[in-house]
Biopython code that builds the backbone (N, CA, C, O; Angstrom):
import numpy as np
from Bio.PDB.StructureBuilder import StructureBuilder

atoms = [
    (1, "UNK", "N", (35.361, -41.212, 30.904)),
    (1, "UNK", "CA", (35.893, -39.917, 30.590)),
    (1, "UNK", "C", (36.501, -39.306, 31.836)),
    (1, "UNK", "O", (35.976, -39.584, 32.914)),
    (2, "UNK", "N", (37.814, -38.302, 31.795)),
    (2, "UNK", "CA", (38.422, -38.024, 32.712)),
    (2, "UNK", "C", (38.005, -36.349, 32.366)),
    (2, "UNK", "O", (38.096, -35.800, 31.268)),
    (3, "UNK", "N", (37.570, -35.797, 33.542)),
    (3, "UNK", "CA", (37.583, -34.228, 33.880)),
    (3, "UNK", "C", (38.326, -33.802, 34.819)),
    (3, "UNK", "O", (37.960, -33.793, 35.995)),
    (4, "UNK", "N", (39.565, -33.359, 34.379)),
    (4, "UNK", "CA", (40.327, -32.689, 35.645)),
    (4, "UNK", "C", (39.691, -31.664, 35.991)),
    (4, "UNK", "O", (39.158, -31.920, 37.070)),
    (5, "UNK", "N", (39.434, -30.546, 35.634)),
    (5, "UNK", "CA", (39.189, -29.692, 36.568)),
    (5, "UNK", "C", (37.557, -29.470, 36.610)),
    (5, "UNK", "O", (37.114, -28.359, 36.903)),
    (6, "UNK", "N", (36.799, -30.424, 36.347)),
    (6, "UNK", "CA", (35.222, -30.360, 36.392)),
    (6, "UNK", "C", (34.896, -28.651, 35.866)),
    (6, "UNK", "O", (34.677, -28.055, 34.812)),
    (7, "UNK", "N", (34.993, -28.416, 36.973)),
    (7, "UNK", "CA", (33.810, -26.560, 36.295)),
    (7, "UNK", "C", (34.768, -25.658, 37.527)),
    (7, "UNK", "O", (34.309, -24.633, 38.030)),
    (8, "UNK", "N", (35.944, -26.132, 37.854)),
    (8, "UNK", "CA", (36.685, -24.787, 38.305)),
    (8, "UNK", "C", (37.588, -24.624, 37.205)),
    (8, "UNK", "O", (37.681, -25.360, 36.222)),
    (9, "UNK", "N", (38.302, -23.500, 37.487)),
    (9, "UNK", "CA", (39.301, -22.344, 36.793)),
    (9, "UNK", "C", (40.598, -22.697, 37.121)),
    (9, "UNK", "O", (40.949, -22.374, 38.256)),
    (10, "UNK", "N", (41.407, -23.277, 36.424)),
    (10, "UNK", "CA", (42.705, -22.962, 36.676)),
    (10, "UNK", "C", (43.287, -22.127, 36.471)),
    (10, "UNK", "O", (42.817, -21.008, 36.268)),
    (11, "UNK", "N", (44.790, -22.485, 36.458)),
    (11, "UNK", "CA", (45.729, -20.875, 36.579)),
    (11, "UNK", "C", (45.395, -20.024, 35.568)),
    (11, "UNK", "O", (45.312, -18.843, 35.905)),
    (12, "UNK", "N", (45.108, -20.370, 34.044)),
    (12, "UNK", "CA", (44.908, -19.623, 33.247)),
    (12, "UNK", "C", (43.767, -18.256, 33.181)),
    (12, "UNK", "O", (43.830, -17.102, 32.757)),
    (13, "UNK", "N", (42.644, -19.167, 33.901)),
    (13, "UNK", "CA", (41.467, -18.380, 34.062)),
    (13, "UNK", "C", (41.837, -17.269, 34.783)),
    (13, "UNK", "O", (41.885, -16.126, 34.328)),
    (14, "UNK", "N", (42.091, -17.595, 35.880)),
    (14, "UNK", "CA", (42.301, -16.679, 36.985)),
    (14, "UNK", "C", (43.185, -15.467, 36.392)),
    (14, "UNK", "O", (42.848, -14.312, 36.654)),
    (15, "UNK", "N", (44.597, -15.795, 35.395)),
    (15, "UNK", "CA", (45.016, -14.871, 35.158)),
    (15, "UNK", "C", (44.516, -14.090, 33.803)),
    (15, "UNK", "O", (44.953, -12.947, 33.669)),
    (16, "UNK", "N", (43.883, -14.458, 33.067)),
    (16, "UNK", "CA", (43.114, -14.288, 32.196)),
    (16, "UNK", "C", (42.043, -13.046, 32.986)),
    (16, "UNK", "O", (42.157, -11.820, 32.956)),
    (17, "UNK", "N", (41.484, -13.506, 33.353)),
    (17, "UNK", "CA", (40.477, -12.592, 34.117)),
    (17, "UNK", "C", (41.033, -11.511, 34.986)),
    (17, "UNK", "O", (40.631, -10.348, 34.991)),
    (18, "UNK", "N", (41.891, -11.950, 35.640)),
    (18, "UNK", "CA", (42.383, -10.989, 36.039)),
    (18, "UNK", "C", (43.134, -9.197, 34.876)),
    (18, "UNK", "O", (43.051, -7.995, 35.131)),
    (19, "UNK", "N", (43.865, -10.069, 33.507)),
    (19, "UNK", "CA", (43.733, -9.215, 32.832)),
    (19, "UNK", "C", (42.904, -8.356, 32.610)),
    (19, "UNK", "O", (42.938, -7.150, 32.857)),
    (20, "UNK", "N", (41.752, -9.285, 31.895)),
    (20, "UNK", "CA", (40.235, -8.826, 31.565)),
    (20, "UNK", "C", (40.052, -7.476, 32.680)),
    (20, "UNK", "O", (40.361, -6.316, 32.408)),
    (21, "UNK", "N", (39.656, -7.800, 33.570)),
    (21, "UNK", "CA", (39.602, -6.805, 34.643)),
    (21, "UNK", "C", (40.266, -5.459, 34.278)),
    (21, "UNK", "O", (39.735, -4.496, 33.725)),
    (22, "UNK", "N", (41.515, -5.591, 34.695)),
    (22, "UNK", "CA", (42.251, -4.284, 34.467)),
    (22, "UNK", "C", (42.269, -3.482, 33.026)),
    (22, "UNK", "O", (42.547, -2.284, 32.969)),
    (23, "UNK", "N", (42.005, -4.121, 32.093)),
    (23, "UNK", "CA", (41.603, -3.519, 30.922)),
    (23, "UNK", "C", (40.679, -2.934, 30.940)),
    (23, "UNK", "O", (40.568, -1.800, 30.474)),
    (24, "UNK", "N", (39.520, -3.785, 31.661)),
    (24, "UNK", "CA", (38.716, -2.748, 31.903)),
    (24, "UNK", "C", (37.943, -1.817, 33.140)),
    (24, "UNK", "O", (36.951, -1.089, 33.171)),
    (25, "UNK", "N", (38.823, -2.200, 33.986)),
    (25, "UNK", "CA", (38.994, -0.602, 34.591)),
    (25, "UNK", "C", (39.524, 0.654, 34.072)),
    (25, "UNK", "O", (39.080, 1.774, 34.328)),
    (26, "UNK", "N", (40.809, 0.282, 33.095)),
    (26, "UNK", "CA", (41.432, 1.333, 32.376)),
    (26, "UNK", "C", (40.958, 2.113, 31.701)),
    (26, "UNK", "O", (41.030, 3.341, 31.633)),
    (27, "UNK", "N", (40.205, 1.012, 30.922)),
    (27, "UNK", "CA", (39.122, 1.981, 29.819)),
    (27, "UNK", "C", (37.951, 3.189, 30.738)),
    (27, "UNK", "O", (37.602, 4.347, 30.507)),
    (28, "UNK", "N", (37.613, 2.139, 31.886)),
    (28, "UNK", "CA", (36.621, 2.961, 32.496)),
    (28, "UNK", "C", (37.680, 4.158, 33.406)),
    (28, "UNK", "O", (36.890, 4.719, 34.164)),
    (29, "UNK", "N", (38.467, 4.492, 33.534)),
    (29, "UNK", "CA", (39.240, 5.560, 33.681)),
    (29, "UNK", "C", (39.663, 6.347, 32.582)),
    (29, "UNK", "O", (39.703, 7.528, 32.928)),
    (30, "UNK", "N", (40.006, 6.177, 31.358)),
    (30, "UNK", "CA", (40.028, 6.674, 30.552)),
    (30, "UNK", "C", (39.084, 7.339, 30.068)),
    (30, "UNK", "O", (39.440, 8.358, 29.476)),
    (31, "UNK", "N", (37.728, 7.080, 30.114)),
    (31, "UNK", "CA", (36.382, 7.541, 29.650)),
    (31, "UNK", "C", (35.788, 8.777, 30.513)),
    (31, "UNK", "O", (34.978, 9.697, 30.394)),
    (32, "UNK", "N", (36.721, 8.209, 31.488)),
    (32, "UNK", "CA", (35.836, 9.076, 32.847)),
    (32, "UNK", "C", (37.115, 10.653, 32.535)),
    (32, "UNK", "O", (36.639, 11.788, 32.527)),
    (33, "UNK", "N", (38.226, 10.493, 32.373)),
    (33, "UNK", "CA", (39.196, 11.475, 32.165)),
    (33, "UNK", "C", (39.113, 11.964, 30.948)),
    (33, "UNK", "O", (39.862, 12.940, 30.964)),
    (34, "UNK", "N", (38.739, 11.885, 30.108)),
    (34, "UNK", "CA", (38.055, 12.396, 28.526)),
    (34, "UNK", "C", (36.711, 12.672, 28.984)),
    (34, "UNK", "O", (36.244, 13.672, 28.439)),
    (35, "UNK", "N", (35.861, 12.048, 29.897)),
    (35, "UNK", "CA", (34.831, 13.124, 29.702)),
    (35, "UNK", "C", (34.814, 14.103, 30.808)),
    (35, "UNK", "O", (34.051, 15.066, 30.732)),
    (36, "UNK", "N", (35.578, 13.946, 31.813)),
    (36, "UNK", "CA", (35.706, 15.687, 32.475)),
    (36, "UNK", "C", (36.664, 16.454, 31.741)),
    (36, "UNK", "O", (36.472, 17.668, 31.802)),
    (37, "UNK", "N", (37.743, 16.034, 30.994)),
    (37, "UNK", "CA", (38.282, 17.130, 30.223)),
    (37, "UNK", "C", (37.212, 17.804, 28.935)),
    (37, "UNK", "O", (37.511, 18.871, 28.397)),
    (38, "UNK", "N", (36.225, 17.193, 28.628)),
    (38, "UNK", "CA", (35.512, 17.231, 27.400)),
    (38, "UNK", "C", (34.561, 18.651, 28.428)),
    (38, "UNK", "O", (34.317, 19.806, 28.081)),
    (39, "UNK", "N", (34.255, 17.985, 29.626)),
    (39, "UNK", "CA", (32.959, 19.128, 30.265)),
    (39, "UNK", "C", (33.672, 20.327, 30.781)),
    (39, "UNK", "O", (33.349, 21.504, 30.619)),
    (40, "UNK", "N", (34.744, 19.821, 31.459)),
    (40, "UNK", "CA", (35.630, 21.148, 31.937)),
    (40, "UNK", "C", (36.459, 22.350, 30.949)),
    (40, "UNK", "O", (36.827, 23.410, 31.454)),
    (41, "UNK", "N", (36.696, 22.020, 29.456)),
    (41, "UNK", "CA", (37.033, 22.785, 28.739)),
    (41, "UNK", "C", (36.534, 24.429, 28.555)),
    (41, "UNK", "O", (35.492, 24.751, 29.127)),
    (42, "UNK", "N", (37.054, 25.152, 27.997)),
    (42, "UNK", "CA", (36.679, 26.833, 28.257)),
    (42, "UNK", "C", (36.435, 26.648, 26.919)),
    (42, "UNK", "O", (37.149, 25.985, 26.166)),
    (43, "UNK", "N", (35.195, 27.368, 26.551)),
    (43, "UNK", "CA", (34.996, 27.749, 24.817)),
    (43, "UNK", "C", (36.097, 28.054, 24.013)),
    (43, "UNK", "O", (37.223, 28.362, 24.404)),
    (44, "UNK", "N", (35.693, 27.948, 22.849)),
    (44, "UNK", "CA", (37.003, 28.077, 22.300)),
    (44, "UNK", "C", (36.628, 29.482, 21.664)),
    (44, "UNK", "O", (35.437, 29.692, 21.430)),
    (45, "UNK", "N", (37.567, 30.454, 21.369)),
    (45, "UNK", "CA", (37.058, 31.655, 20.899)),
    (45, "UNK", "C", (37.180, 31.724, 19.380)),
    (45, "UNK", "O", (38.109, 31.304, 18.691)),
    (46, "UNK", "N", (35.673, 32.548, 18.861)),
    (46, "UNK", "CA", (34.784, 32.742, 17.442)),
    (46, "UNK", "C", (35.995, 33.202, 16.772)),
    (46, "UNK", "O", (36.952, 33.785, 17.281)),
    (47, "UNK", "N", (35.821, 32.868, 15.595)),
    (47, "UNK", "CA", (36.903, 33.249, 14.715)),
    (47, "UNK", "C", (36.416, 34.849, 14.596)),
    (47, "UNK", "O", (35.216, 34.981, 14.835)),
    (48, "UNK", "N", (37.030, 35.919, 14.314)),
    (48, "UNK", "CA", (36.373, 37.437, 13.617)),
    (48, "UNK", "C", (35.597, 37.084, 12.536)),
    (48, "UNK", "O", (34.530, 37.686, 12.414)),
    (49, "UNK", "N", (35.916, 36.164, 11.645)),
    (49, "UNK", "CA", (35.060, 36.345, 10.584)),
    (49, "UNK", "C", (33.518, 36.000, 10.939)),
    (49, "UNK", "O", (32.675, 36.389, 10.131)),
    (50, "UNK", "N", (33.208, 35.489, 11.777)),
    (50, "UNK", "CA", (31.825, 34.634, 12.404)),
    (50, "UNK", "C", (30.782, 36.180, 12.481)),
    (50, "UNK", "O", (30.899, 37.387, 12.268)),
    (51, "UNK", "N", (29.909, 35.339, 12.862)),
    (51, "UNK", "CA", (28.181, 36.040, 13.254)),
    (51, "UNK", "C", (28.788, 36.365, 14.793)),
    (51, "UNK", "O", (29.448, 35.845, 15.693)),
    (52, "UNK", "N", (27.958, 37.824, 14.375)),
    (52, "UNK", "CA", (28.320, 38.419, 16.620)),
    (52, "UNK", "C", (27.095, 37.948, 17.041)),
    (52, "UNK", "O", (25.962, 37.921, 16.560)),
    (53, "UNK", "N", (27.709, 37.521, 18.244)),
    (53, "UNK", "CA", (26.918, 37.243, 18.908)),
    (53, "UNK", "C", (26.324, 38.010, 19.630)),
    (53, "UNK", "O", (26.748, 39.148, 19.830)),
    (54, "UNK", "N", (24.909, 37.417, 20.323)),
    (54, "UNK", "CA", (23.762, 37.905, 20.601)),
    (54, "UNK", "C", (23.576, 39.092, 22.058)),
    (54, "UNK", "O", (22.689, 39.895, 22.349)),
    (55, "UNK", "N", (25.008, 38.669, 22.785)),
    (55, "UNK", "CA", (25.232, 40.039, 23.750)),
    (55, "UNK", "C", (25.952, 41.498, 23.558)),
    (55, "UNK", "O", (26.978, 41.832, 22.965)),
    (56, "UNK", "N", (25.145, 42.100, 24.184)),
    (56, "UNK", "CA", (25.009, 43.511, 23.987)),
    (56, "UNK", "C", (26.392, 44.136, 23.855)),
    (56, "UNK", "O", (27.329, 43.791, 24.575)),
    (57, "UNK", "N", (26.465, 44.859, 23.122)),
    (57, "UNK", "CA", (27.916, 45.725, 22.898)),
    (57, "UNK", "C", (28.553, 46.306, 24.157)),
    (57, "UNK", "O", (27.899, 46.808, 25.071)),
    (58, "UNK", "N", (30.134, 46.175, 24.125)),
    (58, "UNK", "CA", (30.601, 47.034, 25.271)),
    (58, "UNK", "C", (30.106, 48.791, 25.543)),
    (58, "UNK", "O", (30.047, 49.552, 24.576)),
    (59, "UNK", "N", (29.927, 49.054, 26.316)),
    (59, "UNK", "CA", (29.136, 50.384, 26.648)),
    (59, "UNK", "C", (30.932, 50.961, 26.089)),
    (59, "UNK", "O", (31.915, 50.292, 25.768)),
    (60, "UNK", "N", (30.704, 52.562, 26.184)),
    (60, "UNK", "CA", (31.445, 53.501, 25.671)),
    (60, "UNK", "C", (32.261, 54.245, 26.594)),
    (60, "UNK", "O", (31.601, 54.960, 27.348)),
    (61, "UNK", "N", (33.416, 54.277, 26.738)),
    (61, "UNK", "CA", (33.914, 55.071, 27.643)),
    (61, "UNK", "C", (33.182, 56.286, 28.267)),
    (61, "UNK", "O", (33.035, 56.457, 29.477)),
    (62, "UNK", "N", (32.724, 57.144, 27.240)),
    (62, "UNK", "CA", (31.384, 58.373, 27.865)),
    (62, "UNK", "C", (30.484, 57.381, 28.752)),
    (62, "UNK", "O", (30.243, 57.600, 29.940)),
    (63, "UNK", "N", (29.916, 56.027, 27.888)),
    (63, "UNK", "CA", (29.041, 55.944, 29.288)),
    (63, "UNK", "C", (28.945, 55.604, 30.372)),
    (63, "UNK", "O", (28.051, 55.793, 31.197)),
    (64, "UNK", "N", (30.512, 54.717, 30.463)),
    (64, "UNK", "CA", (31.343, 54.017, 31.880)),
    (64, "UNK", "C", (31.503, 55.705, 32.806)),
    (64, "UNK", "O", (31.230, 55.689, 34.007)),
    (65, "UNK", "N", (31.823, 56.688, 32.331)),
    (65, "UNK", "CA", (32.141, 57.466, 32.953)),
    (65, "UNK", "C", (30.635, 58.451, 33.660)),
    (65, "UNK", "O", (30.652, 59.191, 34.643)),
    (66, "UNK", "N", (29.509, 58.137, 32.800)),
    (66, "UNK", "CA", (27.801, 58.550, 33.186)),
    (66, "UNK", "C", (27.665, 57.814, 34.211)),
    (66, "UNK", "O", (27.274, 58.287, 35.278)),
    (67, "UNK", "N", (27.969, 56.518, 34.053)),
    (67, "UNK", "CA", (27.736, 55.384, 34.984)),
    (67, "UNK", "C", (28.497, 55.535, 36.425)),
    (67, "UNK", "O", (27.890, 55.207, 37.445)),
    (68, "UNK", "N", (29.861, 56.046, 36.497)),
    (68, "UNK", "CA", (30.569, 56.355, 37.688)),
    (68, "UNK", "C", (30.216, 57.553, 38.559)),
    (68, "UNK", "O", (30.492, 57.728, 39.745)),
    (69, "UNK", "N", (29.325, 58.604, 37.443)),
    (69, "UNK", "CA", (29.133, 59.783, 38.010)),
    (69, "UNK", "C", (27.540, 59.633, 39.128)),
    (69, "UNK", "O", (27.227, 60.030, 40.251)),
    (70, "UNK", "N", (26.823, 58.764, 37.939)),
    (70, "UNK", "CA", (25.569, 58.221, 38.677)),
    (70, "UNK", "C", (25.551, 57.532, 40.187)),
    (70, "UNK", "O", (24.773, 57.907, 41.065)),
    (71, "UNK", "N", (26.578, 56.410, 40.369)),
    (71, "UNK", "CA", (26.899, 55.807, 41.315)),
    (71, "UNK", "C", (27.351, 57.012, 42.536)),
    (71, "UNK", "O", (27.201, 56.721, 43.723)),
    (72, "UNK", "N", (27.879, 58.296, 42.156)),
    (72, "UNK", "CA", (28.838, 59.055, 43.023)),
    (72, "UNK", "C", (30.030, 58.596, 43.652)),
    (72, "UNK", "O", (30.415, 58.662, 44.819)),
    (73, "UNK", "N", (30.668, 57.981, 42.324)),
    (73, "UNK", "CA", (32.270, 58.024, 42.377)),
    (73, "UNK", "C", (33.050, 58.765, 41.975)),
    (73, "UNK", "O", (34.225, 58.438, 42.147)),
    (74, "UNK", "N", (32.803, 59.901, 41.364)),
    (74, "UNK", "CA", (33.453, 60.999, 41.133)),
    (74, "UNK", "C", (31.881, 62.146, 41.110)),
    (74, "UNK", "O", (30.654, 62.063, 41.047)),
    (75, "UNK", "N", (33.186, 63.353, 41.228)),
    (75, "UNK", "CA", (31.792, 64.714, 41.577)),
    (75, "UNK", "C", (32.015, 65.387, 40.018)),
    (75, "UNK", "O", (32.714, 65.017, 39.075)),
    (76, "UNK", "N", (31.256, 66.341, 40.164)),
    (76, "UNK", "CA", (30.827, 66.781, 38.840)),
    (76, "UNK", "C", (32.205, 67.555, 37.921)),
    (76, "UNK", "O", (32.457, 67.640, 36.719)),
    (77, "UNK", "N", (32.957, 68.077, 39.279)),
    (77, "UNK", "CA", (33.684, 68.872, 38.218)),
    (77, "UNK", "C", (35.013, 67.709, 37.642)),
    (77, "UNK", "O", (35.952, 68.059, 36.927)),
    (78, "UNK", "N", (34.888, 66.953, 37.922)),
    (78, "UNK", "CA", (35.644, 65.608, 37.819)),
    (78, "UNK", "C", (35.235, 65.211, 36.531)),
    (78, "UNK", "O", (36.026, 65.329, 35.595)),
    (79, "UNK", "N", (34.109, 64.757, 36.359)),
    (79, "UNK", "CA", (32.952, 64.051, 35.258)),
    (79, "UNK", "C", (33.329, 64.925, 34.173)),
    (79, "UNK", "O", (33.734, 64.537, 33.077)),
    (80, "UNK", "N", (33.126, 66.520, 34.649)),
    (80, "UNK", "CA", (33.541, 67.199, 33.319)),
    (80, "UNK", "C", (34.505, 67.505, 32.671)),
    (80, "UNK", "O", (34.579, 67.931, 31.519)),
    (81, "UNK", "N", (35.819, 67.137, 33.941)),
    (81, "UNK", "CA", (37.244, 67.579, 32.930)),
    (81, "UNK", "C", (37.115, 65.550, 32.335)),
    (81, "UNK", "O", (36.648, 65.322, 31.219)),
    (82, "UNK", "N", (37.388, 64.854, 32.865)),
    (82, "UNK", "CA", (37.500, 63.229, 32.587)),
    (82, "UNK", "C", (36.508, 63.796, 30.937)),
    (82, "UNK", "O", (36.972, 63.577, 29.817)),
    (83, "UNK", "N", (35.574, 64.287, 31.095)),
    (83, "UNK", "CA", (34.816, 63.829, 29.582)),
    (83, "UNK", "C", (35.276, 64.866, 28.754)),
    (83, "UNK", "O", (35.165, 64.658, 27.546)),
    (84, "UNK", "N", (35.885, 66.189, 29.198)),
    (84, "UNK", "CA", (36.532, 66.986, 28.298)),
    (84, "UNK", "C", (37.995, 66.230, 27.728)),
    (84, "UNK", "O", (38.271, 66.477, 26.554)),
    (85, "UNK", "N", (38.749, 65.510, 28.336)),
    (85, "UNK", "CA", (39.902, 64.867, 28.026)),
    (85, "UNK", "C", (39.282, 64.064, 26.972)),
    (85, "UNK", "O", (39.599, 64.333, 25.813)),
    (86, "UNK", "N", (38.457, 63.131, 27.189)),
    (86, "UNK", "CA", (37.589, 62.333, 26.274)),
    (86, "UNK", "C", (37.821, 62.115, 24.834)),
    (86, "UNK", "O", (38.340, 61.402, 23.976)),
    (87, "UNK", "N", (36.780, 63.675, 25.222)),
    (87, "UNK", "CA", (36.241, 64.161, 24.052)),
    (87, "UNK", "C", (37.499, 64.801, 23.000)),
    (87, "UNK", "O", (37.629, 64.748, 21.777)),
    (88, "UNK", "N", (38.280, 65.375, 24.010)),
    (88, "UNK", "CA", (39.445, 65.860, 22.965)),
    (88, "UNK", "C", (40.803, 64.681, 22.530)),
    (88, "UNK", "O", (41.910, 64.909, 22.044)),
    (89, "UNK", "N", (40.399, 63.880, 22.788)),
    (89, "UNK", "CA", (41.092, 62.825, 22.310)),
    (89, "UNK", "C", (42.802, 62.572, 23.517)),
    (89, "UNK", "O", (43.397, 61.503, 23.653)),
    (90, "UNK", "N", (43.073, 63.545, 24.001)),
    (90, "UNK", "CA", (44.259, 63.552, 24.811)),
    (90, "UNK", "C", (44.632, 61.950, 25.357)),
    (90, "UNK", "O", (43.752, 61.164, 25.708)),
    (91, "UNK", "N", (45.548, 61.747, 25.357)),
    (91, "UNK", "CA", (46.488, 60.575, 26.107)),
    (91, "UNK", "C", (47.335, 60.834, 27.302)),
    (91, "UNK", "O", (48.171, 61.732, 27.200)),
    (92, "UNK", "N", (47.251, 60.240, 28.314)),
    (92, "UNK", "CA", (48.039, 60.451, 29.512)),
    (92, "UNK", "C", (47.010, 60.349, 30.449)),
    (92, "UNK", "O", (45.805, 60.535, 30.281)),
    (93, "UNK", "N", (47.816, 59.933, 31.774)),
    (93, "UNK", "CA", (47.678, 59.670, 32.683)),
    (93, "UNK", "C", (46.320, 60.216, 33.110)),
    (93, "UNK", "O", (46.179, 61.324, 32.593)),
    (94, "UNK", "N", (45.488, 59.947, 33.694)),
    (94, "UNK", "CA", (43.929, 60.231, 34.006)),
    (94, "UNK", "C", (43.432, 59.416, 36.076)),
    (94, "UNK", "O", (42.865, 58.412, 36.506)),
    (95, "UNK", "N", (44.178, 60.785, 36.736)),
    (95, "UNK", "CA", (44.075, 60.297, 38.013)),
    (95, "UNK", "C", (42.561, 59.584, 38.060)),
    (95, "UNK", "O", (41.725, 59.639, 37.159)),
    (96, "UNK", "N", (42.403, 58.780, 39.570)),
    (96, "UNK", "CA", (41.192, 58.943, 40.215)),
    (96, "UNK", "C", (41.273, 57.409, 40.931)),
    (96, "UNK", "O", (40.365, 57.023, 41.668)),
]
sb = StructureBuilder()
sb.init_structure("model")
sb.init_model(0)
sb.init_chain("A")
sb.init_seg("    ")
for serial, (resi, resn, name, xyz) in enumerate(atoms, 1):
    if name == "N":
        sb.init_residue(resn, " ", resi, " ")
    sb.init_atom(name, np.array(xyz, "f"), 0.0, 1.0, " ", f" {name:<3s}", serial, name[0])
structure = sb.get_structure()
């Protein structure tokens, strides 16, 4: 019996494998780029019709403005025209 190439690889192998290879590196790049786009994604936002969720309601303009007075970012007679505008519903410009 004649064995040419006993138990090495000729050209085929080599390029064969060599395919093999790069296929699958590709895949393993591909997997790896689908799953940081999969982790890095931003939520997607609740439809209106959905269940609210479980964090607390936006506070109220009156109380953003309790809250600024508390801190002493504005003084009192400030606090009281800002919440008289407020309250009377007015539009326009509101220094500070």
């Amino acid at each position: 019996m004649m064995y040419w190439n006993d138990h090495d690889m000729g050209g085929w192998g080599f390029g064969l494998m060599a395919i093999g290879m790069l296929l699958f590196l590709g895949l393993l790049v591909v997997l790896a780029v689908a799953l940081g786009r999969y982790l890095g994604q931003t939520p997607r936002p609740r439809p209106p019709d959905a269940r609210p969720s479980s964090s607390p309601p936006l506070p109220s303009p009156e109380q953003l403005l309790a809250e600024r007075f508390a801190r002493g970012e504005i003084d009192a007679d400030e606090y009281r025209h800002r919440l008289d505008t407020l309250r009377s519903g007015a539009t326009g410009p509101v220094s500070g």
